[in-house]
Structures are given as C-alpha cells and as structure tokens.
C-alpha positions as CSV (number, residue, x, y, z in Angstrom):
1,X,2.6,-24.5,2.6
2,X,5.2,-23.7,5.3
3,X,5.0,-21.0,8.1
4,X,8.9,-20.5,7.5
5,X,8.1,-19.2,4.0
6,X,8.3,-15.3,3.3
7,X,5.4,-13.0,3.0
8,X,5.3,-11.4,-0.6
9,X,4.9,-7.6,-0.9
10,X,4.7,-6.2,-4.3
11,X,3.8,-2.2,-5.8
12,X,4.5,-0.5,-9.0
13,X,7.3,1.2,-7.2
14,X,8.8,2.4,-3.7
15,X,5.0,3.4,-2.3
16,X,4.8,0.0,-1.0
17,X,7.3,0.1,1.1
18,X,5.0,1.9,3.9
19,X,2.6,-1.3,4.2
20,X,6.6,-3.6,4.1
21,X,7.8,-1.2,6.9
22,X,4.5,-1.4,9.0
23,X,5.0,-5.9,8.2
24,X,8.5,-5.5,9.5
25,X,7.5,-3.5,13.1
26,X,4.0,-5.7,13.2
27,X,5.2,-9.3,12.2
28,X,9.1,-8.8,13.5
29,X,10.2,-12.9,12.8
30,X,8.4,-12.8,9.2
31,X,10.7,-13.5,6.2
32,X,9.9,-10.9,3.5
33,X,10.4,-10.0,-0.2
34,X,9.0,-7.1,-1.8
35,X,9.2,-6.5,-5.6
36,X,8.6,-3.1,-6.7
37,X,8.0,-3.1,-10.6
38,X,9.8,0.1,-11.0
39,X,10.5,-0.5,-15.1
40,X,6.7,-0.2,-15.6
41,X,5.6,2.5,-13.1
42,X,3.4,4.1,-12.7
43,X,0.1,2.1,-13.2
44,X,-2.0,4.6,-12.2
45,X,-1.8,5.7,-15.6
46,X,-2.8,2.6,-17.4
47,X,-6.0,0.7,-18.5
48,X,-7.6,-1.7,-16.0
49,X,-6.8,-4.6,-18.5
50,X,-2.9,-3.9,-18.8
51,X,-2.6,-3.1,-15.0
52,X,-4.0,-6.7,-14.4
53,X,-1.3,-8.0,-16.3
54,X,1.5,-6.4,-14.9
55,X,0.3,-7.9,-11.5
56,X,0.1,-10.9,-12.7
57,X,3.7,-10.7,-14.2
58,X,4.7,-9.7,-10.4
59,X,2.7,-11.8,-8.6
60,X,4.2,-15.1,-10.3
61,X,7.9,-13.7,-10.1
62,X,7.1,-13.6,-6.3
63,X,5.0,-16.9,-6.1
64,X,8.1,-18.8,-7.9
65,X,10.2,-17.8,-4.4
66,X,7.8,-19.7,-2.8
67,X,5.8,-17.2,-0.5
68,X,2.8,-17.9,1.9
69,X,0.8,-14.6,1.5
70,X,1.0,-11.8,-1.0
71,X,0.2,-8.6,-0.1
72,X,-0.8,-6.5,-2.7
73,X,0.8,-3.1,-1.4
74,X,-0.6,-1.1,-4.5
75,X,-4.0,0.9,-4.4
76,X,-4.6,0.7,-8.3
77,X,-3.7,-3.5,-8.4
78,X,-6.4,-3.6,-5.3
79,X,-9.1,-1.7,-7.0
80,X,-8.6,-3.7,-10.6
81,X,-6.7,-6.8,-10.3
82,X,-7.3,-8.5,-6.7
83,X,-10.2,-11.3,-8.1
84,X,-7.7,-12.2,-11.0
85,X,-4.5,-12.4,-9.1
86,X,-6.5,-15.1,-5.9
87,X,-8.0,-17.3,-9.1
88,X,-4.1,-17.2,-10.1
89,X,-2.3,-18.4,-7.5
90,X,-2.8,-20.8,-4.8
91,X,-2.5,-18.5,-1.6
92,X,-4.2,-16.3,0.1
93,X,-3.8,-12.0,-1.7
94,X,-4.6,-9.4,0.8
95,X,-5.0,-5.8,-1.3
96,X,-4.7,-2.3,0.4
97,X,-8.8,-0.9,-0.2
98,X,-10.6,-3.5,1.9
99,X,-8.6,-3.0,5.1
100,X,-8.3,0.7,4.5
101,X,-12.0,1.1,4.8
102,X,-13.3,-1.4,7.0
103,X,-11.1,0.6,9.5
104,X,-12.0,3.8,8.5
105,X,-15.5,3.0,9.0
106,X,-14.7,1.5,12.3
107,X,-13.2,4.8,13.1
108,X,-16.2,8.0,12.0
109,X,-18.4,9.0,14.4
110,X,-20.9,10.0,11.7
111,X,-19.2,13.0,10.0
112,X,-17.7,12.4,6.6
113,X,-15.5,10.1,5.6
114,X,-12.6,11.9,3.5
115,X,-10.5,9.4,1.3
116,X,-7.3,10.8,-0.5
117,X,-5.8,8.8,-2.9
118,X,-4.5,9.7,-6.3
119,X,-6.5,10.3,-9.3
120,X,-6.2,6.4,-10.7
121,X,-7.5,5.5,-7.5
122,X,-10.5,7.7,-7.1
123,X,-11.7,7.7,-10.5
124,X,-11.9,3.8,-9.8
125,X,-14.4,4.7,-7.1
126,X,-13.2,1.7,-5.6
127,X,-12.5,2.8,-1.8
128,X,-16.0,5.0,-2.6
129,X,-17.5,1.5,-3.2
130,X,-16.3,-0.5,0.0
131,X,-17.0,2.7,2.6
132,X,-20.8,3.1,1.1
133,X,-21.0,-0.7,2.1
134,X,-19.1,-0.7,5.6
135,X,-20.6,3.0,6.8
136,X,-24.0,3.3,4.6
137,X,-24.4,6.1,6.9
138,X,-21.6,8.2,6.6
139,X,-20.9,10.3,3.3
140,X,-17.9,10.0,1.4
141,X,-15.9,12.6,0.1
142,X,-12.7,11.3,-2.5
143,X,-10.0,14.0,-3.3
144,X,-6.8,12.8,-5.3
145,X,-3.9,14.4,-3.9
146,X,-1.4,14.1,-6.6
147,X,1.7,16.0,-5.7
148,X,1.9,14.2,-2.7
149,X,3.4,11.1,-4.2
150,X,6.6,13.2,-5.8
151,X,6.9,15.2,-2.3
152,X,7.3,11.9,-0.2
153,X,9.8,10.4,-2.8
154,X,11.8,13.6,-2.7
155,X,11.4,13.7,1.1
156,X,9.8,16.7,1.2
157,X,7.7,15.7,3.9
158,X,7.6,18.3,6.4
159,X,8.4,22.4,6.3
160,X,6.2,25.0,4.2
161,X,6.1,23.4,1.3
162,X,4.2,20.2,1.9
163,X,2.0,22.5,4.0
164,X,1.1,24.4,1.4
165,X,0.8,21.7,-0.6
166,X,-1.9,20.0,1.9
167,X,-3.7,23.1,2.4
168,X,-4.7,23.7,-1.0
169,X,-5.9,20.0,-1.5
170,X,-7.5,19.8,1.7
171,X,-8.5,22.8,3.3
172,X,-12.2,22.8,2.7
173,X,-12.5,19.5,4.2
174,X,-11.8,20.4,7.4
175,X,-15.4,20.8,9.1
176,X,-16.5,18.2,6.9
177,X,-14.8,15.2,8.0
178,X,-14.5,13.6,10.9
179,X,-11.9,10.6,9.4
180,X,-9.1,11.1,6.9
181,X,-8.3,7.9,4.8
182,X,-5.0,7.8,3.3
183,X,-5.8,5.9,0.2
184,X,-1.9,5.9,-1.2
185,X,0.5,4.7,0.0
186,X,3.0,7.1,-0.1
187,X,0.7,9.4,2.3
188,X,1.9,7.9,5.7
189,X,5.3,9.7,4.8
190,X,3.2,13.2,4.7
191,X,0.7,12.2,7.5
192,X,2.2,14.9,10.3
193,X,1.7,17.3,8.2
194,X,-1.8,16.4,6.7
195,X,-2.7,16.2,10.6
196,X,-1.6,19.7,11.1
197,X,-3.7,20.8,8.1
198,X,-6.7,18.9,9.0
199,X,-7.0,19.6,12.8
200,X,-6.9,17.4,16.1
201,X,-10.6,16.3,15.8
202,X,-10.0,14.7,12.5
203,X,-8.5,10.6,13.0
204,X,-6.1,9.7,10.1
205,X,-6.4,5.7,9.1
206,X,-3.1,4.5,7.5
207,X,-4.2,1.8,5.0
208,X,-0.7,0.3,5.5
209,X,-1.7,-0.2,9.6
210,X,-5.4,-1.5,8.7
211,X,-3.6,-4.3,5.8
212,X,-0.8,-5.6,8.3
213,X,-3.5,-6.1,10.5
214,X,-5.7,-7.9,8.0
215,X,-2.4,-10.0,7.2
216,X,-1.6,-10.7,10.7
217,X,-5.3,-12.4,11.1
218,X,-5.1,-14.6,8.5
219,X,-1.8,-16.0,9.0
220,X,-3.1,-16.6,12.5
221,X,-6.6,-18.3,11.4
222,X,-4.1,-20.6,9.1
223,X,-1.7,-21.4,11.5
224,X,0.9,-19.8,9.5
225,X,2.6,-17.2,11.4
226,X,6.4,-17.8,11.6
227,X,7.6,-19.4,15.3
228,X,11.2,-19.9,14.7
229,X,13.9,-17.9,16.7
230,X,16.5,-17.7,14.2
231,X,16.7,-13.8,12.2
232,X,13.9,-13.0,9.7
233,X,15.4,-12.4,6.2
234,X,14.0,-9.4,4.1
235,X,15.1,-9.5,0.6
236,X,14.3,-6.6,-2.0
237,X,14.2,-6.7,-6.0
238,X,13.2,-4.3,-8.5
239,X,12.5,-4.1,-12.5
240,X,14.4,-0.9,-13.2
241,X,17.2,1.6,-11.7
242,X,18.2,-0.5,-8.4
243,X,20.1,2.5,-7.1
244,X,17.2,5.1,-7.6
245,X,15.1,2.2,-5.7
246,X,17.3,1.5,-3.0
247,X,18.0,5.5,-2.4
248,X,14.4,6.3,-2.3
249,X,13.6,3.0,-0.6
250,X,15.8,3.7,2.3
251,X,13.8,7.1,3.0
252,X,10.4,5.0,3.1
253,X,12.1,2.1,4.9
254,X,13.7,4.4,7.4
255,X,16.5,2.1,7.7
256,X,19.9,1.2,5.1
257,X,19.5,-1.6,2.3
258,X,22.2,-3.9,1.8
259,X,20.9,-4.8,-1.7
260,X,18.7,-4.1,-4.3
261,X,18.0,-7.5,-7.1
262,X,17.5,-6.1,-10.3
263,X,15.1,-8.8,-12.2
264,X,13.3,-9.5,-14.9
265,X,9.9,-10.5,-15.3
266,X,9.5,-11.1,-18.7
267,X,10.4,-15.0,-18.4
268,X,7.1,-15.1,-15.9
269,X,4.4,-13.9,-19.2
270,X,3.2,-16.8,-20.0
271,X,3.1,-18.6,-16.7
C-alpha cells in the first residue's frame, strides 16, 4: 500500500461531504475521492441487511481506484455495516459513530450527553451504545432531528426558519445537556444556529472533526500520510443526477466542482 494513494470517502449522498471538507482543511496534500451513492439514497430508510449491501457495492467501486483508507462518511453504514465492510477489503474503514462519541465523551462535564441524528440512526441505538461505554456516567438523551437534513441541502441554514425549526426539536434539552453531538452529517451546516438555540454552556462535537481526527492517527501509526509536494487531487463521482450532486455539493463543499463522474456500480455486485 502506497502513501501516494487517495483516501476513499463514501455516503448515500451529499451529507458526506462535511467529514470530505473537514479531510481536505485537516490533511491538505491527501489525494481524495468521495462517491456519494445518490441513485440509492436515502438508506436511512432501508433494512440493515440491504444497507450492508449497498456499502459493499460502494466500498468496492472505491477500493478498485486503489485507496489507502475508507472513510465511511455515513451514520446509518457506521451503525450496520462497519464489521462487514473491514472483513471485505484489505484496508483499514474508519465509520462516523466511534469518533463522534469517544469525543463527545471526552468533552461532558457530567450533564447529559444529547445526540441528534436522524431517525435511522437513533432507532439503531448505535451512538446510545458507544457513549454508555465511553461516559458510563453520563446519561444520554437521542432526538432525531429530521428536517434538518432537507434545510442544509436547500441552504436554509441560517434566518428564522431553521431557528424555528431547532427550537422545536431541541428546546427542552437545554438545561439538560451539557454536550450536543451532531450525529448526521448534514448538521455541521446548521451548527450556528443549533448553538444559538442551545446556549453558550452547551459544547457542540462535529462527528466530521472527531473522524478526520481518528483518520489522521492512523495514517500516521501506518506511516501512510502523504509527503509529496506536488498538488493533492480530489476527484468526485456519483450514482444518480451529477448536476443535482454537484449543485448541492458545492454548498457543503463551500468551494466550485470542476466535475462530477456519473458511475455505475452494478458491475461491482458480485465482487
């Protein structure tokens, strides 16, 4: 395995894009591609057994570009695939829910812990799981948050709308908590505003920060973090609409795309 080869991000759609944004600042000379399976989204909505094999579909497409890492930038893949995609390949998969609560955990001083995440991912209970483990003594409060995720892909990320939004999920956890996990990742996009609404004394913990991190550690421990000087090269694909993608993409990016691939990964089924 080469430390010039590119880091693999894949997601059911553009949500991903957060944790490929926070790689990109984080890890500036890593190559990337991120896949966003956007002719199959969402997968929140789907059983544990045919969410497994859509990652598996993705996470060969990207292995066949010949990546060092994949990062598995999708809360439901993390809480039901993540032991079937490392016996599939032969690299190291990082997921989104271990990171995300090992540094919440690191970060309550004893008050609640409140984890927001869409309903797929707290009726997994899987973030519930790994915080009763990492801070036994803290209690855990799960809320999905579902209009969240069509606000930040509209862009309707601050004014009173969102607001009013956050309020009504969120309001009674406000002397509750002490930390704010953003178990989604599409919430970074709101997170000003799910500040506001939560209060100063409340720390928010971007699982997108907490995975690069995670990343950034093991590339190091295996001597494969990227040296060379010349430009990293980011490339992007998707399953379905490449211009939707690469509009919406660009929001959650923060910068243009040059080019969306539009691939499929039907050819990668029985691999």
């Amino acid at each position: 395995m080469q430390a010039d080869a590119p880091i693999g991000v894949f997601d059911s759609g553009v949500g991903g894009l957060t944790v490929l944004r926070t790689l990109i600042e984080k890890l500036p000379r890593e190559h990337t591609i991120y896949l966003g399976d956007t002719a199959r989204v969402p997968y929140g909505t789907r059983s544990g057994e045919t969410v497994t094999r859509y990652a598996l579909l993705c996470a060969r497409h990207l292995a066949a570009h010949g990546i060092k890492l994949l990062v598995v930038a999708c809360n439901t893949v993390s809480a039901h695939s993540l032991t079937a995609l490392a016996d599939a390949l032969p690299i190291p998969v990082v997921g989104v829910i271990e990171p995300g609560a090992q540094a919440a955990a690191a970060r309550t001083r004893g008050g609640a812990i409140a984890v927001l995440g869409t309903p797929a991912t707290v009726a997994s209970g899987a973030y519930q799981a790994a915080l009763r483990r990492l801070a036994p003594l803290s209690s855990v409060v799960a809320r999905a948050c579902p209009l969240f995720v069509p606000l930040a892909e509209e862009g309707w990320i601050d004014g009173e709308i969102p607001r009013l939004v956050a309020e009504r999920y969120l309001s009674d956890l406000r002397r509750a908590a002490d930390t704010v996990l953003l178990g989604c990742t599409h919430y970074p996009l709101l997170a000003r505003v799910i500040a506001e609404v939560m209060g100063p004394q409340v720390a928010l913990v971007d699982s997108a920060e907490a995975t690069v991190q995670a990343v950034a550690a093991l590339l190091e421990a295996r001597s494969l973090l990227r040296t060379g000087s010349s430009a990293a090269r980011h490339g992007t694909l998707c399953t379905d609409l490449p211009d939707r993608f690469r509009a919406v993409a660009e929001r959650f990016l923060g910068r243009p795309l040059p080019s969306v691939e539009l691939v499929d990964l039907g050819t990668f089924s029985h691999s």
